[in-house]
GULOVO-628873 format. One record per residue (C-alpha): x, y, z; residue number from 1. Coordinates in steps of 0.2 Angstrom, whole numbers, m for minus. Example, Ala and Ser with C-alpha at 12.3 -4.5 7.8 and 13.67 -1.06 7.14 Angstrom:
2
<node><c1>62</c1><c2>m22</c2><c3>39</c3><seq>1</seq></node>
<node><c1>68</c1><c2>m5</c2><c3>36</c3><seq>2</seq></node>
***
This chain:
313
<node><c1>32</c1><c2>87</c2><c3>m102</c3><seq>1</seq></node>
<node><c1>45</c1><c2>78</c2><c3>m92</c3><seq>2</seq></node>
<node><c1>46</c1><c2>59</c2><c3>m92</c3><seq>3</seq></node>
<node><c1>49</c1><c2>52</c2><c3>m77</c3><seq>4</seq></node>
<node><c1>52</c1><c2>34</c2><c3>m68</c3><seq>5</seq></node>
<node><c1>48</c1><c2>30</c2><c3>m46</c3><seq>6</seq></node>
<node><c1>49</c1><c2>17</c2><c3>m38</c3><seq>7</seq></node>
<node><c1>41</c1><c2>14</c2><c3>m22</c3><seq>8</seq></node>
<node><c1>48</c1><c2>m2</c2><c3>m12</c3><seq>9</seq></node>
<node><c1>38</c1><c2>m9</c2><c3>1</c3><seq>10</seq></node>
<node><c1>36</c1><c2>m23</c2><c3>14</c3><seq>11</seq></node>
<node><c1>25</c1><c2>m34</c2><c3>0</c3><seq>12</seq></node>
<node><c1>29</c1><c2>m28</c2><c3>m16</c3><seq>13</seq></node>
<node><c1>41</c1><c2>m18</c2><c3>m27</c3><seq>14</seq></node>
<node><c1>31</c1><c2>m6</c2><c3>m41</c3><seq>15</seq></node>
<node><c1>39</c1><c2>6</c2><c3>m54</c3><seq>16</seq></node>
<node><c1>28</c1><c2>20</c2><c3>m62</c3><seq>17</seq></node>
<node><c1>34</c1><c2>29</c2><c3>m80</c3><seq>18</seq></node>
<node><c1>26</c1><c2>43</c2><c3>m84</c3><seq>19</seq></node>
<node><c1>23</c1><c2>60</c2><c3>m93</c3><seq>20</seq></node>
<node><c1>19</c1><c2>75</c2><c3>m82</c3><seq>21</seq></node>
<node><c1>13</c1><c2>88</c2><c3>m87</c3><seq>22</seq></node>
<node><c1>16</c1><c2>104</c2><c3>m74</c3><seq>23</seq></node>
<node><c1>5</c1><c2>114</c2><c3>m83</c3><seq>24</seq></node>
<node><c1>m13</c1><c2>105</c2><c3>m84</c3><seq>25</seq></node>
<node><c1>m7</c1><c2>93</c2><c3>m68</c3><seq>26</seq></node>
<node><c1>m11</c1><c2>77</c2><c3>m80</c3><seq>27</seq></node>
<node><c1>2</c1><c2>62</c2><c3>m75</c3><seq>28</seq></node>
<node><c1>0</c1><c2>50</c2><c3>m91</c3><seq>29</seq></node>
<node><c1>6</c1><c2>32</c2><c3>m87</c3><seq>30</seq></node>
<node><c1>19</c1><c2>23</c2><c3>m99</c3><seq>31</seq></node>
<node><c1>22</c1><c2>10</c2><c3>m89</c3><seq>32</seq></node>
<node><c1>16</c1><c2>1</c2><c3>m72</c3><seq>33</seq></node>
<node><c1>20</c1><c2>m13</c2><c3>m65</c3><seq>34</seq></node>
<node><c1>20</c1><c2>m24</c2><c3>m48</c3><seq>35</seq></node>
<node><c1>28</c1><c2>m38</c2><c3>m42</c3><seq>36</seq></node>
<node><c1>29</c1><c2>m47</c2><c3>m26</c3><seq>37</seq></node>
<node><c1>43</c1><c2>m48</c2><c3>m18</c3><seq>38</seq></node>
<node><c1>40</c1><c2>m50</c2><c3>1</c3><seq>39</seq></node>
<node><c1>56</c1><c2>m37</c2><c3>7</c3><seq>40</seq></node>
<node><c1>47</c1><c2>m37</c2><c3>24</c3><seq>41</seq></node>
<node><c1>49</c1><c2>m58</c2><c3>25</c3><seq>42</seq></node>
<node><c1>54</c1><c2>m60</c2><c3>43</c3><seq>43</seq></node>
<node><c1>59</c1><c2>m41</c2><c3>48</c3><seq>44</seq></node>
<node><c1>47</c1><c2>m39</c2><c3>63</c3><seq>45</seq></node>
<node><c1>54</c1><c2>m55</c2><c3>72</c3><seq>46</seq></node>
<node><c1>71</c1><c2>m55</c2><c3>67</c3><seq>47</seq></node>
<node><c1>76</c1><c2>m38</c2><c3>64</c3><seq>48</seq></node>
<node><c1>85</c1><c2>m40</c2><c3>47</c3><seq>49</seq></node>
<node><c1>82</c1><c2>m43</c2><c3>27</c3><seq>50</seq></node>
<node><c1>81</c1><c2>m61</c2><c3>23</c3><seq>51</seq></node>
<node><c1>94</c1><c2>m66</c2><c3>9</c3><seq>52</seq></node>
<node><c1>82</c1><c2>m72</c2><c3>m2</c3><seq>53</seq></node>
<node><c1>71</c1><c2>m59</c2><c3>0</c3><seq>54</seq></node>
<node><c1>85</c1><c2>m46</c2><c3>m6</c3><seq>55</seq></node>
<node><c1>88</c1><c2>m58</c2><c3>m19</c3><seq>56</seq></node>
<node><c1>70</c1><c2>m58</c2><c3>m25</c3><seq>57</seq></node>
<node><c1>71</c1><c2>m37</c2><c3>m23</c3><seq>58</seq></node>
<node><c1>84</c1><c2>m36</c2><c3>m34</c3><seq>59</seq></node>
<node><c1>79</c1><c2>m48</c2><c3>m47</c3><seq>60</seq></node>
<node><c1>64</c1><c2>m36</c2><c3>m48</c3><seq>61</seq></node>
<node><c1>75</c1><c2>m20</c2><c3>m48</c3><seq>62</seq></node>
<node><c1>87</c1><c2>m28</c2><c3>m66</c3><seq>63</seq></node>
<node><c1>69</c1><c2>m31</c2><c3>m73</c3><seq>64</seq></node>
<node><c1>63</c1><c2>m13</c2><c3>m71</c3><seq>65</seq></node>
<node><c1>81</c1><c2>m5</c2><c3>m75</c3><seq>66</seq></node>
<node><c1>77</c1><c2>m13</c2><c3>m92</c3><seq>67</seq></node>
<node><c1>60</c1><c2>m6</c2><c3>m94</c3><seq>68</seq></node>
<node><c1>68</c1><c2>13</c2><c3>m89</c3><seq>69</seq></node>
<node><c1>81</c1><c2>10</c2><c3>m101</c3><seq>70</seq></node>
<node><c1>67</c1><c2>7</c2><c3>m115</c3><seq>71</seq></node>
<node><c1>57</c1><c2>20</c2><c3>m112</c3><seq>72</seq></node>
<node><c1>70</c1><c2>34</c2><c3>m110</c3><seq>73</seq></node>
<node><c1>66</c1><c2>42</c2><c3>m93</c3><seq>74</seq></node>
<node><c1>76</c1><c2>60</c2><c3>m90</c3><seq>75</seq></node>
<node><c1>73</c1><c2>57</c2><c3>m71</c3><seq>76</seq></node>
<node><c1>71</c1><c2>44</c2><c3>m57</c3><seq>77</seq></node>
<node><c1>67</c1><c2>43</c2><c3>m39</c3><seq>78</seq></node>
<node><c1>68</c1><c2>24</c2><c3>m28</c3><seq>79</seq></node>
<node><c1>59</c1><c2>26</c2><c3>m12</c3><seq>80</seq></node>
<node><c1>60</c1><c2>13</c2><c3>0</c3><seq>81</seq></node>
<node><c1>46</c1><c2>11</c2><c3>14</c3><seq>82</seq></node>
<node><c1>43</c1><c2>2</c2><c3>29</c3><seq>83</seq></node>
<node><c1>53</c1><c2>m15</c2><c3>30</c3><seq>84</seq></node>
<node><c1>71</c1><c2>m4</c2><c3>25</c3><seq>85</seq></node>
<node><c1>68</c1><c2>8</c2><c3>38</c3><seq>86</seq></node>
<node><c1>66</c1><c2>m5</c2><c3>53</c3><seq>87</seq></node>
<node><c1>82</c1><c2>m18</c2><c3>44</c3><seq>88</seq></node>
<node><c1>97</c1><c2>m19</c2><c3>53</c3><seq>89</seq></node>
<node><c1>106</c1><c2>m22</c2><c3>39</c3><seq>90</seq></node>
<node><c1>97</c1><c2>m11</c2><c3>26</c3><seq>91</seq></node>
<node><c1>114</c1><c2>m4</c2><c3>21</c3><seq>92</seq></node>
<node><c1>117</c1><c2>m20</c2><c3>11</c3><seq>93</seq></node>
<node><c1>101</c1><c2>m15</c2><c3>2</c3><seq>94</seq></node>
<node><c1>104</c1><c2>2</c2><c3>m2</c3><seq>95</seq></node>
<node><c1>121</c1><c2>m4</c2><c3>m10</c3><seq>96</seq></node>
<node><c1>110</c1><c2>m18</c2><c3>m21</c3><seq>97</seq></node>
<node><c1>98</c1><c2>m6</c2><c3>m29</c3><seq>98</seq></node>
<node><c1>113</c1><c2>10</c2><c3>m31</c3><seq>99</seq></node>
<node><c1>123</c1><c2>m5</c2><c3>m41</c3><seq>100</seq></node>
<node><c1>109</c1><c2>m11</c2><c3>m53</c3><seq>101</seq></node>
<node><c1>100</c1><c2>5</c2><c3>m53</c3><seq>102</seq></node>
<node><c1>114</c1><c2>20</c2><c3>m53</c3><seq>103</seq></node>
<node><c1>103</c1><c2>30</c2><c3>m40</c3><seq>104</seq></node>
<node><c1>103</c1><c2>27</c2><c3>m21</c3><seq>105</seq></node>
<node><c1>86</c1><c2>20</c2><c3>m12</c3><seq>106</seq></node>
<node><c1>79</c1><c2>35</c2><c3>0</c3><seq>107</seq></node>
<node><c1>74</c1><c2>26</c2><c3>16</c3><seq>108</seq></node>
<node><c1>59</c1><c2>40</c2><c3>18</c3><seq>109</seq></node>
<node><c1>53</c1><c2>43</c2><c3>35</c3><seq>110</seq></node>
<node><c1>34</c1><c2>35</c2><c3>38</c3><seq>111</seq></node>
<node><c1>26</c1><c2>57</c2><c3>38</c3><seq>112</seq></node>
<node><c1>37</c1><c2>58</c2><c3>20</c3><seq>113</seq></node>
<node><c1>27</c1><c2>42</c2><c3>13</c3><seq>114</seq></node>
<node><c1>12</c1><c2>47</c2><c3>19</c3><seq>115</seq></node>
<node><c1>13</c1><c2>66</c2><c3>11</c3><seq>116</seq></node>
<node><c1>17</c1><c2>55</c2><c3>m7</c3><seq>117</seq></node>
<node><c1>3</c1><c2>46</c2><c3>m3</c3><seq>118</seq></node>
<node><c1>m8</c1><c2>61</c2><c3>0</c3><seq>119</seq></node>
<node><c1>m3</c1><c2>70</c2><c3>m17</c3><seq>120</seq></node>
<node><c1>m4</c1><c2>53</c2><c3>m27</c3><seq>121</seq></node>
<node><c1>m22</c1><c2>51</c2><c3>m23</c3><seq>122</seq></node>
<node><c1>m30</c1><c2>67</c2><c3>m21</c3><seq>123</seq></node>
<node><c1>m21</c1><c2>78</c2><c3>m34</c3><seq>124</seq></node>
<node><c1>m36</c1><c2>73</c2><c3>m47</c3><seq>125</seq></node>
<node><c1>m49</c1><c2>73</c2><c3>m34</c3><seq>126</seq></node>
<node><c1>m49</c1><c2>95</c2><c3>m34</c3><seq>127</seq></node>
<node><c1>m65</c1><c2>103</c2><c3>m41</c3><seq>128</seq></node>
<node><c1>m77</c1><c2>85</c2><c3>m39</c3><seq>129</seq></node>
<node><c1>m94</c1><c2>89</c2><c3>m32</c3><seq>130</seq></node>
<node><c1>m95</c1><c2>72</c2><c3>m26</c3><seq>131</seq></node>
<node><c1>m82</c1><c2>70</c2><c3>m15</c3><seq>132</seq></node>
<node><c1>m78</c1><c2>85</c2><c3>m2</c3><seq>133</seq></node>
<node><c1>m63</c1><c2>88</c2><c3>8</c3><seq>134</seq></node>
<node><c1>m57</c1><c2>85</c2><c3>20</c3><seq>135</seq></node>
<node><c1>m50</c1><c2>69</c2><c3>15</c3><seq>136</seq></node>
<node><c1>m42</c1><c2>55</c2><c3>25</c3><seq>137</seq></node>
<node><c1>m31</c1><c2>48</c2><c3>15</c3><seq>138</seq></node>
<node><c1>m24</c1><c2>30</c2><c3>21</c3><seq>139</seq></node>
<node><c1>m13</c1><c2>18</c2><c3>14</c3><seq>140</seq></node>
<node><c1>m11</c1><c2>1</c2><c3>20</c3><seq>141</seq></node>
<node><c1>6</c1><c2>m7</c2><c3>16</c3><seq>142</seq></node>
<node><c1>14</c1><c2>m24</c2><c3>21</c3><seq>143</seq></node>
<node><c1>22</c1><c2>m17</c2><c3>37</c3><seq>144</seq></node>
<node><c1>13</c1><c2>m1</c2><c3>41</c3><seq>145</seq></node>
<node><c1>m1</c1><c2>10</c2><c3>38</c3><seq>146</seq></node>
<node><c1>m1</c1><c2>29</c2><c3>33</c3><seq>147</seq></node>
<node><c1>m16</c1><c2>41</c2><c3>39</c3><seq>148</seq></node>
<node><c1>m14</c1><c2>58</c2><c3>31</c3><seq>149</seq></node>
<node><c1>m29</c1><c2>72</c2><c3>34</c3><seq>150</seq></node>
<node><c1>m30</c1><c2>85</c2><c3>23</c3><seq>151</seq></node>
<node><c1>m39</c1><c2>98</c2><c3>10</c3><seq>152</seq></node>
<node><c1>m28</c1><c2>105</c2><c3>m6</c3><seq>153</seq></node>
<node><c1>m10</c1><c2>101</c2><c3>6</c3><seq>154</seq></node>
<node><c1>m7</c1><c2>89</c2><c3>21</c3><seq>155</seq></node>
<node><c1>m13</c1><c2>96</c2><c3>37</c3><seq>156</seq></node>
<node><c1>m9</c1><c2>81</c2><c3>48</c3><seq>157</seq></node>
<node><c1>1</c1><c2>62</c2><c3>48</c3><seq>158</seq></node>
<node><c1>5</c1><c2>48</c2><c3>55</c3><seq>159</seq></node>
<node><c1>11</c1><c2>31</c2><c3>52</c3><seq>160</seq></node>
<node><c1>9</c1><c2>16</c2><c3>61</c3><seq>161</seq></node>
<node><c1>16</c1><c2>m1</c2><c3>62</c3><seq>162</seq></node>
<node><c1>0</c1><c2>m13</c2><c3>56</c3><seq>163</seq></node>
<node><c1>0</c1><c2>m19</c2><c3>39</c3><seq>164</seq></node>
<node><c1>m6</c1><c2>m34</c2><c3>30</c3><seq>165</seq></node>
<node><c1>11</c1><c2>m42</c2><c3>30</c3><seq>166</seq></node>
<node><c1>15</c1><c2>m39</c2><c3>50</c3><seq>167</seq></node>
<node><c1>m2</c1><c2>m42</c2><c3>55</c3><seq>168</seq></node>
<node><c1>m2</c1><c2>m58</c2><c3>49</c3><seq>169</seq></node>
<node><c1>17</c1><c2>m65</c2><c3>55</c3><seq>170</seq></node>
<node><c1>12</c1><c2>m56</c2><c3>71</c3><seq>171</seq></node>
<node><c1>m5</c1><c2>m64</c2><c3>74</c3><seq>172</seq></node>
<node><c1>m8</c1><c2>m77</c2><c3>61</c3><seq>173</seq></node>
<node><c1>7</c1><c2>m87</c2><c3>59</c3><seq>174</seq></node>
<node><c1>7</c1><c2>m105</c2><c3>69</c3><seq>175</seq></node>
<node><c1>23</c1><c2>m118</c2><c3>68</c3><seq>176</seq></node>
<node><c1>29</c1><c2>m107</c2><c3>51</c3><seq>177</seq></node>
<node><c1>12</c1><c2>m109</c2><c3>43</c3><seq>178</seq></node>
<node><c1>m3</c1><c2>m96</c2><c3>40</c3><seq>179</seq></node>
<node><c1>m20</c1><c2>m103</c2><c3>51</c3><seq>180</seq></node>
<node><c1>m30</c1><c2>m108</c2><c3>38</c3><seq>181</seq></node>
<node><c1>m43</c1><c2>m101</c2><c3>44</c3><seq>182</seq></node>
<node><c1>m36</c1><c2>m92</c2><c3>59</c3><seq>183</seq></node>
<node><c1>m45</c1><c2>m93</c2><c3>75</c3><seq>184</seq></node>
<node><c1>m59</c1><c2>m83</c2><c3>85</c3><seq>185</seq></node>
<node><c1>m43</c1><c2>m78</c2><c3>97</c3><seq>186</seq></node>
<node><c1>m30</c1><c2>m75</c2><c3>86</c3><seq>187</seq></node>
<node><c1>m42</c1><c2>m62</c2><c3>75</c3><seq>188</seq></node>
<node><c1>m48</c1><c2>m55</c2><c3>92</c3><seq>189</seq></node>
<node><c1>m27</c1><c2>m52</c2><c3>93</c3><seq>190</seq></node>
<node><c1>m25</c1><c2>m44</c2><c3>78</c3><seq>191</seq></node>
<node><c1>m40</c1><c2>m33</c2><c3>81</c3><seq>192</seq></node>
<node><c1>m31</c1><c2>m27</c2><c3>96</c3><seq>193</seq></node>
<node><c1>m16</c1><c2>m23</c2><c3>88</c3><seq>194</seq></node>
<node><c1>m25</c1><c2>m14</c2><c3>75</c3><seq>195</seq></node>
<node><c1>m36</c1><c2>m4</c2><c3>86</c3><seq>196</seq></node>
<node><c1>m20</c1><c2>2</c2><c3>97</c3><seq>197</seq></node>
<node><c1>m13</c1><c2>7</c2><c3>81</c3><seq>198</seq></node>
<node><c1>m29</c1><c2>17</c2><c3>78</c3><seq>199</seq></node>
<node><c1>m27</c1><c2>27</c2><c3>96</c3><seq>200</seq></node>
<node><c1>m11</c1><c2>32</c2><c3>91</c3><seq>201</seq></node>
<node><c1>m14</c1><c2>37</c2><c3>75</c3><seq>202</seq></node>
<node><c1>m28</c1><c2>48</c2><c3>82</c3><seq>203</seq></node>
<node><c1>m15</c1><c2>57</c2><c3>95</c3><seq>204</seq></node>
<node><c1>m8</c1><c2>66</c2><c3>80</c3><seq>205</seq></node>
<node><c1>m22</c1><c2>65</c2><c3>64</c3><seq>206</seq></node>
<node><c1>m41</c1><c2>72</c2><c3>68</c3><seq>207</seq></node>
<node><c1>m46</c1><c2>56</c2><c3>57</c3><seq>208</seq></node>
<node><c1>m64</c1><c2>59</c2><c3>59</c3><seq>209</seq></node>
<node><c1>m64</c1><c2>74</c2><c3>54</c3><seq>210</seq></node>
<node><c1>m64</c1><c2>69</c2><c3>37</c3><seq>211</seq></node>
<node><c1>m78</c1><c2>68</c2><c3>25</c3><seq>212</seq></node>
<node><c1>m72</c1><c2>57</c2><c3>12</c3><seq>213</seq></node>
<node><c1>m60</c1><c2>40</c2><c3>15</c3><seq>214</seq></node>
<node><c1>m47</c1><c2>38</c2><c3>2</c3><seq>215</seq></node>
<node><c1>m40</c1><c2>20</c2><c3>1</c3><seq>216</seq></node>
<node><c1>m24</c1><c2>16</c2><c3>m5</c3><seq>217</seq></node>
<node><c1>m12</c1><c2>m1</c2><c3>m10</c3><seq>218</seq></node>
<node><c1>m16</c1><c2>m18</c2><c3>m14</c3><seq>219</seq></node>
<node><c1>m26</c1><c2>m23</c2><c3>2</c3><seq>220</seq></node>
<node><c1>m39</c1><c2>m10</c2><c3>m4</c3><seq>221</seq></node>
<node><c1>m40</c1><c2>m15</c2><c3>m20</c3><seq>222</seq></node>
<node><c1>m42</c1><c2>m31</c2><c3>m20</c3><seq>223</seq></node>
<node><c1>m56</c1><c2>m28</c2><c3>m9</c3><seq>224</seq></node>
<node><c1>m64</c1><c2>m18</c2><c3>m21</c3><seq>225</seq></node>
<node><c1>m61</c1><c2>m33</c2><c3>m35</c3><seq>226</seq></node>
<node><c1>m70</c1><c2>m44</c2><c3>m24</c3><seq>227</seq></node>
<node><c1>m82</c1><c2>m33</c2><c3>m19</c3><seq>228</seq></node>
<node><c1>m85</c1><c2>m30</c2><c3>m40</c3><seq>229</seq></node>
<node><c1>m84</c1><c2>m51</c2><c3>m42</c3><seq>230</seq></node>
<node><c1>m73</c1><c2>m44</c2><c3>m58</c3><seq>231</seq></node>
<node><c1>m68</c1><c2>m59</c2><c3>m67</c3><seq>232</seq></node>
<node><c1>m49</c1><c2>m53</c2><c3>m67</c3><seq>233</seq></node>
<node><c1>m39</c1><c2>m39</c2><c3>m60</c3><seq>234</seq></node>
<node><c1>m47</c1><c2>m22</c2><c3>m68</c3><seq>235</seq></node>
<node><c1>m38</c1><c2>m7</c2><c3>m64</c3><seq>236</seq></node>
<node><c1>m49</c1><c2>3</c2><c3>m72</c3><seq>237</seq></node>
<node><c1>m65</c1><c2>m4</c2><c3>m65</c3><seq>238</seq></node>
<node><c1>m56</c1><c2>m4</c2><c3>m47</c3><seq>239</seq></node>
<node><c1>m50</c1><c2>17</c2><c3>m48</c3><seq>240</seq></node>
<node><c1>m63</c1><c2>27</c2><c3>m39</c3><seq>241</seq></node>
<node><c1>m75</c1><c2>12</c2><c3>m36</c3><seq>242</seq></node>
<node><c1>m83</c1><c2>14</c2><c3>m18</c3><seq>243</seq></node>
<node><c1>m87</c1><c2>1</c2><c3>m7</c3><seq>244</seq></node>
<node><c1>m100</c1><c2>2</c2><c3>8</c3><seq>245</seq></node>
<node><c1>m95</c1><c2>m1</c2><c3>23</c3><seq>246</seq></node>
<node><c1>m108</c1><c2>m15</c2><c3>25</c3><seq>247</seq></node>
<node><c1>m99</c1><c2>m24</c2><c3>11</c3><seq>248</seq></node>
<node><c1>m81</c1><c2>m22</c2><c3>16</c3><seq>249</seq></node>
<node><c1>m87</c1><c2>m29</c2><c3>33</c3><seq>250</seq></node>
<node><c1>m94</c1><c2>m46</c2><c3>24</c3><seq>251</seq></node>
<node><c1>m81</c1><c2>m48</c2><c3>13</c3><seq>252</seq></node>
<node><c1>m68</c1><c2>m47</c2><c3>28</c3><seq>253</seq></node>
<node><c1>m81</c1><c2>m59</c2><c3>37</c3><seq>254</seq></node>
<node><c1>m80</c1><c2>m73</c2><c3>22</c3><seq>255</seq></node>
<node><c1>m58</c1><c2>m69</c2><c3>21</c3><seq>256</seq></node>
<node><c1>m57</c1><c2>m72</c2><c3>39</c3><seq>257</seq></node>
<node><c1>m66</c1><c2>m87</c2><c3>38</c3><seq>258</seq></node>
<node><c1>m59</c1><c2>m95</c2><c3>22</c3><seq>259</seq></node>
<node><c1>m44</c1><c2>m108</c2><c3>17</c3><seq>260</seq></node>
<node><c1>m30</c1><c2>m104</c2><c3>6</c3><seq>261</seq></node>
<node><c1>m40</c1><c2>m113</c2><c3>m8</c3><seq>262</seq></node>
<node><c1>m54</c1><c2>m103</c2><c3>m5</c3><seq>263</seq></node>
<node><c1>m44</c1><c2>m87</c2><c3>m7</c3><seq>264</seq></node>
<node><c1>m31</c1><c2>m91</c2><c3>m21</c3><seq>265</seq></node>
<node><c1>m48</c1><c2>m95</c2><c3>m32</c3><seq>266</seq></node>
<node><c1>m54</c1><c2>m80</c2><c3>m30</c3><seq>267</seq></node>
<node><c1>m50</c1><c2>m74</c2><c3>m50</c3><seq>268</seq></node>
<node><c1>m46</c1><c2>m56</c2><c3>m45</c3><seq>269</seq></node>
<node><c1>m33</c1><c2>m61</c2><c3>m32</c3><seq>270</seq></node>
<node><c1>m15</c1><c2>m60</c2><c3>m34</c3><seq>271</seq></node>
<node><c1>m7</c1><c2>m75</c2><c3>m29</c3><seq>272</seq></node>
<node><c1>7</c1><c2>m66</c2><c3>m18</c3><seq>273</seq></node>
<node><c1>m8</c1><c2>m56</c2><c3>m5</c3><seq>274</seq></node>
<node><c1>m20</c1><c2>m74</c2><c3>m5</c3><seq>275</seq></node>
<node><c1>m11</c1><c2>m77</c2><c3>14</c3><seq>276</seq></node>
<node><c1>m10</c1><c2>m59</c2><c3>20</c3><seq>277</seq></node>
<node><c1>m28</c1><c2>m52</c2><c3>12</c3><seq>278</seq></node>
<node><c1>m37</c1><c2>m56</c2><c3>29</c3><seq>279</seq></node>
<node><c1>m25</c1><c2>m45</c2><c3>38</c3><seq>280</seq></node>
<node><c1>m27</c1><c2>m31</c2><c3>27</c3><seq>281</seq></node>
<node><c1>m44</c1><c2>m32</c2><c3>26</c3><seq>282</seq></node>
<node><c1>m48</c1><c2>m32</c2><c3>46</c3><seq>283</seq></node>
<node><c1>m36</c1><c2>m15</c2><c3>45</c3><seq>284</seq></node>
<node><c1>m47</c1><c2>m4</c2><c3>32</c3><seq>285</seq></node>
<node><c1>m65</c1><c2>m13</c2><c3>41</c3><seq>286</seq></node>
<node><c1>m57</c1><c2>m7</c2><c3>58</c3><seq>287</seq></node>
<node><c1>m53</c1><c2>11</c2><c3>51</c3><seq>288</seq></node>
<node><c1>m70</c1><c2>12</c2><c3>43</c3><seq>289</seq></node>
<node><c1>m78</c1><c2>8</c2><c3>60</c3><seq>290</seq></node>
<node><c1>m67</c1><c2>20</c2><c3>71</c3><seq>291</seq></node>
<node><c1>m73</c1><c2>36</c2><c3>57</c3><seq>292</seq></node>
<node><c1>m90</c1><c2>30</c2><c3>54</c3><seq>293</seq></node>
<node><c1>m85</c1><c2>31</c2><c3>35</c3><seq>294</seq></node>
<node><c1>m101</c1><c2>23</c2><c3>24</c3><seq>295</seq></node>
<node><c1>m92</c1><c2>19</c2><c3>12</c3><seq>296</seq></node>
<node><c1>m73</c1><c2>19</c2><c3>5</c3><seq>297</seq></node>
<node><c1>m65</c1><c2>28</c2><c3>m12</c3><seq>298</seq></node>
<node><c1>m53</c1><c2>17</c2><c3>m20</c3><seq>299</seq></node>
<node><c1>m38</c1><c2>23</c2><c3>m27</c3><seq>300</seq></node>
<node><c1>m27</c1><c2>18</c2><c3>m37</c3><seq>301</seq></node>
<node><c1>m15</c1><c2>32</c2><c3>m38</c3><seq>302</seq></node>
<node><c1>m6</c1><c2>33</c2><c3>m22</c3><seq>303</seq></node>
<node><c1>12</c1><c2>35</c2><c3>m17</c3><seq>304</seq></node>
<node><c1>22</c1><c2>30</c2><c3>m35</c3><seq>305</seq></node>
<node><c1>12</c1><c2>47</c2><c3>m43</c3><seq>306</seq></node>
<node><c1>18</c1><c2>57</c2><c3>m26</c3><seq>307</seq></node>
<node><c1>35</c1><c2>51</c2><c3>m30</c3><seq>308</seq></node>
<node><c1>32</c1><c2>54</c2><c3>m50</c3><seq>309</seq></node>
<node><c1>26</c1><c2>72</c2><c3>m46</c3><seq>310</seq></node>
<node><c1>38</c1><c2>76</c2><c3>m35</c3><seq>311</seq></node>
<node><c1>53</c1><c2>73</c2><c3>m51</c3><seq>312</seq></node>
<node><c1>44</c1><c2>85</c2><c3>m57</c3><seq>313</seq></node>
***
């Protein structure tokens, strides 16, 4: 048994994962795991650079979670750093933050290296169910980008793409500093451009419909899942491995894209830092399911932390 800590920073949030592996029956037992939103990706696609405060809120998160490695004693641990980093001009100012408060240096992964985390994260308990048959397609939507991954037992093809909750909506649904509450008929017809480009290239590389089960991943998908559940909070175990029809993904996208900031932030499920950028991620997983055909969706919520876990060990 080796106990191990990963981090995985993204556009929208920070998350940390301690846990015991075990090599020898591939059981990954949690200890500890934990979220917070941090919004590294504040900014990045119009100005090219980390905002300050959003470094500042990264390593606020990054002392918190150096004290909870501390306590639980972890032999090994891996900081990988996603979408945002890679595309920051100044991301050598990060990698210095997190090497001084954490003593290990962040690995800016390559968009086909998260997406083969991703893959072994979520599908590494999936082996031997009669209810869900390979080929998956795997597919994590993140703040700034979007991971397709098609494969059996190993990763047979990849490809990230620059659509995420985050990006979508500074790209698309941002107006004089402030989110359109609700956006407009055009500005969804925008966005749904975007996404669907994205899509095409995605394609060029990964046979996505080839796939007979979809595999959702990250907090866009499961908060979908939440409302689709009406859970009267956030549920993790109700959430892992719930699947949602395509029918209902489409309504609830529907009802996002209409609502006001109110509307959303009530919603008891919803985590405050994803009541502006939900829509976004919602349109991106009901455009996927569209392009495949996928009836429904699998939701996951073992994803790129236990690739990162595994891969200590």
């Amino acid at each position: 048994m080796t106990r191990v800590a990963a981090i995985d920073c993204g556009t929208n949030s920070i998350r940390l994962l301690v846990a015991d592996c075990d090599p020898a029956t591939g059981e990954l037992t949690d200890l500890d795991r934990r979220m917070t939103i941090v919004r590294l990706g504040q900014g990045v696609d119009r100005t090219g650079r980390l905002a300050p405060e959003a470094l500042e809120r990264t390593f606020a998160a990054c002392r918190e979670y150096a004290a909870v490695i501390k306590e639980h004693g972890a032999e090994r641990l891996r900081f990988v750093a996603t979408s945002a980093s890679r595309d920051a001009e100044n991301r050598d100012e990060f990698v210095r933050g997190v090497l001084d408060i954490l003593g290990v240096e962040p690995e800016v992964i390559s968009g086909d290296q998260e997406a083969e985390f991703s893959f072994t994260g979520a599908t590494r308990e999936l082996a031997g169910r009669t209810d869900l048959t390979p080929p998956y397609l795997v597919v994590d939507i993140g703040g700034g980008s979007t991971e397709f991954v098609v494969g059996e037992e190993h990763v047979r093809a990849a490809r990230s793409v620059d659509v995420g909750c985050v990006r979508m909506t500074e790209r698309h649904l941002v107006r004089d500093g402030e989110v359109s509450d609700p956006p407009t008929e055009e500005q969804i017809a925008a966005m749904r451009a975007d996404i669907v480009a994205a899509l095409d290239l995605a394609e060029e590389r990964v046979p996505l419909r080839e796939a007979h089960t979809l595999v959702g991943l990250a907090g866009s998908v499961t908060t979908v899942s939440a409302i689709a559940q009406e859970l009267p909070e956030y549920d993790s175990a109700a959430i892992h491995h719930s699947r949602v029809p395509r029918a209902r993904v489409r309504e609830i996208t529907d009802w996002l894209l209409r609502s006001t900031h109110a509307e959303r932030a009530a919603v008891p499920s919803m985590h405050p830092g994803r009541v502006d950028v939900i829509a976004a991620g919602a349109l991106v997983l009901l455009t996927i399911m569209e392009r495949i055909g996928a009836e429904e969706v699998v939701v996951s919520e073992h994803d790129i932390l236990d690739g990162i876990g595994w891969s200590l060990v």
